[in-house]
N, C-alpha and C positions, 0 to 999 in steps of 0.2 A: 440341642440337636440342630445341628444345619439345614438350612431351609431348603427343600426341594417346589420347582414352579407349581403352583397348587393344579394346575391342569395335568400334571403328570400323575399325582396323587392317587395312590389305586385304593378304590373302596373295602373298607375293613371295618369289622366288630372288633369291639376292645372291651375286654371288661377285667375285673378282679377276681383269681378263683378265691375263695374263703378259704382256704387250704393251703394259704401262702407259707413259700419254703417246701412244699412238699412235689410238686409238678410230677404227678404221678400220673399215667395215663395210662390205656387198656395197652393192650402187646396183642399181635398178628400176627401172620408170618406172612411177607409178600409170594403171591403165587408165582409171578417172575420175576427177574429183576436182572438189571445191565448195567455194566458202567463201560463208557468211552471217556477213553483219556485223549487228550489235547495237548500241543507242545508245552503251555501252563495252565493247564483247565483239566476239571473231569465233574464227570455228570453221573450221579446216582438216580438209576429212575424205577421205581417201584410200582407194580401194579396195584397190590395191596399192600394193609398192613402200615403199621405206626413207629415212630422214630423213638428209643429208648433216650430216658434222659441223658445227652449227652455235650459237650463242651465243641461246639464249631472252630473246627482247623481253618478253613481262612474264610475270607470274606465270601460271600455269595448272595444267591438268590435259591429260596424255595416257592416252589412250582405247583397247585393242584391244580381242578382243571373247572371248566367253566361251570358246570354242574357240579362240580364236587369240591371246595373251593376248601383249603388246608389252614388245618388251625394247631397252633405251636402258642405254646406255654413258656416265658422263659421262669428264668432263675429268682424270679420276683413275685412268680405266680401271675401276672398278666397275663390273660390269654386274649392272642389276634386271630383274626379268621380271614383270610382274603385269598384272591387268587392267584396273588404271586406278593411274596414276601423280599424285603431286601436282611440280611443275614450277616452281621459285622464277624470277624473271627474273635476266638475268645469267650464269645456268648454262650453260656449253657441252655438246653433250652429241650422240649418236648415235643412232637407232635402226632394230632392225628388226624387220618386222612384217607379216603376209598383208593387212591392213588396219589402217588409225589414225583416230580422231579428236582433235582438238587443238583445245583449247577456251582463248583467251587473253584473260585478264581483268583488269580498270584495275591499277596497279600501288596505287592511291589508293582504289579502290573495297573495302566492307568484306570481299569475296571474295577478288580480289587479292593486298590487305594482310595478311589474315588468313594466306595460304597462304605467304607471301614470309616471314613472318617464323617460323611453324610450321617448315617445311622448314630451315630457315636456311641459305636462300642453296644448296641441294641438290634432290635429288630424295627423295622416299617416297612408298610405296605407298598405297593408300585405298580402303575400301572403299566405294561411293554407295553401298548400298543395295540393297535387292532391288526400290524403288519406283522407282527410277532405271537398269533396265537395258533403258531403250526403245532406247538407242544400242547399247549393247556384244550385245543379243539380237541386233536385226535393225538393223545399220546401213547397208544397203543403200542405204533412201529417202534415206537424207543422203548418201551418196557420190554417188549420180546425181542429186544435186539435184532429187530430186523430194519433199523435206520439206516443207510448206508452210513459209511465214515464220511462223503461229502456232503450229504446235506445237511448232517448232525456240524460239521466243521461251519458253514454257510448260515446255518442259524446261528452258528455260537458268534459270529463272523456282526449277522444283523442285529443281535443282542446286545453285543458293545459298541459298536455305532449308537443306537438309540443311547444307553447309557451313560456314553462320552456326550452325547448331545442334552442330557439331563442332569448330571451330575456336575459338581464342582471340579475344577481342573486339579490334580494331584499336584503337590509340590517340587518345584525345581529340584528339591535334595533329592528327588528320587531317584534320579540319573545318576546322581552320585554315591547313592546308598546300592544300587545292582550289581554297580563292580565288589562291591564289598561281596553280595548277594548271589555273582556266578561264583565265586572262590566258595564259598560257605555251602552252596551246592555239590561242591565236590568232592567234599572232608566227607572220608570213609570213619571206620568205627574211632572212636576216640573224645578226646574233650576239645571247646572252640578255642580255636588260638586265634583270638580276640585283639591283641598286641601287633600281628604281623599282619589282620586284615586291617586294623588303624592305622598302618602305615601304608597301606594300598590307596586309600583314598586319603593321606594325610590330614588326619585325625588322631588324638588320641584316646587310648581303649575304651577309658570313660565316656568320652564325646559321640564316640560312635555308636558305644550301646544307650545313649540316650536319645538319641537323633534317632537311633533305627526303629527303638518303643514307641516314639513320638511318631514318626512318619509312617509308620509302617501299621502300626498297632498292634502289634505283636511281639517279642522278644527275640532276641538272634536265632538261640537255641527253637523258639518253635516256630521260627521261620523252615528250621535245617529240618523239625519235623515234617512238616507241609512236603518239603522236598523229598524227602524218602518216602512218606506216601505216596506220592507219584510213582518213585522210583520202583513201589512195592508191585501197584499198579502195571506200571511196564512190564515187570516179570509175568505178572497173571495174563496179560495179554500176549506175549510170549508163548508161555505154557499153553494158552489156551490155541492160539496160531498153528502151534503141533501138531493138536487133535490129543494133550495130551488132558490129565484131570492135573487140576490148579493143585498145586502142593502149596500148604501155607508156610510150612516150615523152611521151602527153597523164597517163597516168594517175600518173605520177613527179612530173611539173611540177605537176602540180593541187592536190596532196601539200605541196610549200612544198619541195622539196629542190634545192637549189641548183642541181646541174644533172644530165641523167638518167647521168653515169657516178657523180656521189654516190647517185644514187638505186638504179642498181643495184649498189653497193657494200651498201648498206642491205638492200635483200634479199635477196644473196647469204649475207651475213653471219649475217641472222639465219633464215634462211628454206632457207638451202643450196641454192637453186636460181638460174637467171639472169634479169632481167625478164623475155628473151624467152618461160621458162618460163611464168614465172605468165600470163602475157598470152597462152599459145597457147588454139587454139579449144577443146580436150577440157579446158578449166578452165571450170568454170559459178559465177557471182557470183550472191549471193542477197540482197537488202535486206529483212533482216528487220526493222527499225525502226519 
């Protein structure tokens, strides 16, 4: 695990559950819940209520609050407790918690990157900051959606400052791995043509799905997942922009996933809940872009 400066190091319980391999935990239903999406970010934030076992789309940070501080199980049965967790993609993992926020960032972005490869591929703890506890003090306004899109932008803004100022610097191929990364953004339904992005960045197909597992920590293909959830995201905040009620079946398709039981396969998976969920009315979508 890459070392972070010990003075950043956020206080956390660590222990063994005896019920290793099982990370089973109680289930809630939050009483509100928001998500604002970001040009490459989006933040789940939940009043109440627990995180079903499920598999992290990209890297990030989870959020409880200073009295109430979020404890996540992964896939080993470890359970941490602290009040802001760092969150590598790929990780499986559980939590519970009187309230969360869940901040998930490009897996390619210097934030991301930074975090996916510090963590290596796990969870650890982190401390923001005493300038950054406008979320874990009073995260109220962001569970009911009543943050505005700029100061949810401004924090997300002061977040990665501190982070780029605590984290190791992403690698030089990154630059070179994005061009690959807008093209693969924009592949609608279909398979990756993996051949004609290696000749994009002059590579070949092998070299580049190596380099991009390695850099990235992720795989091409659930890179292009990450992106359609955004994209899925867009739609719902879209819809929701209207005054219309969030359709999951438009908001899936919109997305580029093949068809909506792939799409609710995709956030069941990584998100532990059903479309129907994300799409009911006590979910508020916020376009903070």
């Amino acid at each position: 695990m890459a070392a972070i400066a010990e003075a950043r190091l956020g206080s956390a319980l660590v222990h063994d559950d005896s019920r290793r391999g099982q990370c089973v935990k109680r289930r809630t239903e939050p009483a509100a819940i928001s998500v604002y999406l970001g040009d490459h970010w989006l933040i789940y934030s939940g009043s109440s209520g627990d995180f079903d076992y499920s598999e992290q789309v990209s890297p990030g940070l989870v959020l409880g609050s200073q009295t109430a501080p979020v404890e996540v199980t992964d896939d080993r049965a470890r359970c941490i407790t602290a009040e802001c967790l760092l969150h590598a993609a790929g990780q499986w993992s559980s939590a519970v918690c009187a309230g969360v926020v869940v901040v998930y960032l490009d897996p390619l972005g210097p934030c991301g990157n930074a975090i996916q490869h510090c963590v290596a591929g796990g969870i650890q703890a982190w401390d923001p900051g005493a300038d950054l506890t406008w979320v874990t003090a009073a995260p109220g306004a962001l569970w009911l959606g009543a943050a505005s899109p700029s100061s949810v932008r401004g924090w997300v803004q002061s977040l990665s400052q501190r982070l780029a100022a605590d984290l190791p610097r992403p690698s030089p191929v990154v630059q070179r791995l994005r061009r690959a990364a807008d093209v693969l953004a924009r592949e609608e339904i279909g398979r990756l043509h993996v051949a004609s992005l290696a000749a994009d960045v002059g590579w070949s197909a092998e070299h580049l799905r190596k380099e991009f597992r390695r850099v990235a920590g992720v795989t091409m293909s659930r890179y292009q997942l990450w992106r359609r959830m955004l994209r899925m995201v867009a739609s719902a905040c879209e819809q929701h922009g209207r005054g219309e009620r969030v359709d999951a079946e438009a908001m899936i398709l919109d997305a580029g996933f093949y068809d909506v039981p792939h799409g609710g396969r995709a956030i069941r998976r990584h998100f532990g809940i059903t479309s129907s969920d994300a799409a009911a009315p006590r979910v508020h979508f916020i376009d903070c872009r």
